[in-house]
VEXLUM-912991 format. One record per residue (C-alpha): residue in one letter; x, y, z. Coordinates in steps of 0.05 Angstrom, whole numbers, padded with zeros to 5 digits, always signed. Example, Ala and Ser with C-alpha at 12.3 -4.5 7.8 and 13.67 -1.06 7.14 Angstrom:
<rs>
A+00246-00090+00156S+00273-00021+00143
</rs>
This chain:
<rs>
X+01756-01499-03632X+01794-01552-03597X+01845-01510-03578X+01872-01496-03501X+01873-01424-03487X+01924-01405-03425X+01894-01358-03379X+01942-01333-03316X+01975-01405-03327X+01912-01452-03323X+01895-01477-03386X+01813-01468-03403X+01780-01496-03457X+01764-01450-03512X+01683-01471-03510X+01679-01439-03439X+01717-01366-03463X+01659-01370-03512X+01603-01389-03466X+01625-01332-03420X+01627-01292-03481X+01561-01304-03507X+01535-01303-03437X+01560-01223-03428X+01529-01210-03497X+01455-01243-03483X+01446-01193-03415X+01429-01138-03464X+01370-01170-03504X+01349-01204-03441X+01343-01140-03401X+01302-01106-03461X+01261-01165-03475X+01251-01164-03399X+01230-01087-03402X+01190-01103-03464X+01148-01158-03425X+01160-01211-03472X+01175-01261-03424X+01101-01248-03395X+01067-01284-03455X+01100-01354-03437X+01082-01398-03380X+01154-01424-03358X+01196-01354-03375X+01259-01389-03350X+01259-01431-03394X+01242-01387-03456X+01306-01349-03431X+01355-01413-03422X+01328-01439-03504X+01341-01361-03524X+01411-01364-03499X+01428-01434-03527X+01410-01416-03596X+01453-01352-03586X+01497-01394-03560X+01507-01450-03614X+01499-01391-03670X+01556-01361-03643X+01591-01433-03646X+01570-01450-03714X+01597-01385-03737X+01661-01383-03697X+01672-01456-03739X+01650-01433-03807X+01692-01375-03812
</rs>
């Protein structure tokens, strides 16, 4: 996971391809949870939605590194 990836000759660190990544994949549950009106029961919703996406995030870290 330390690796350089090259994109259109500028060299990005692999941990922001998967933070994009992981951002594209949390719109969906966000938008249903949105719809649902989960985010309703909390009294800060913002940040109920920034912890949701950093444990997708570091999930999908921990099991980019295991496999």
């Amino acid at each position: 996971m330390l690796a350089d990836v090259d994109i259109l000759g500028a060299f990005v660190p692999a941990i922001a391809i998967w933070l994009f990544v992981s951002l594209v994949i949390f719109i969906v549950p966000d938008v249903l949870l949105t719809r649902a009106g989960f985010y309703r029961l909390f009294w800060h919703p913002a940040l109920v939605r920034t912890s949701l996406f950093v444990c997708w995030f570091c999930a999908g870290g921990l099991a980019s590194v295991t496999m």
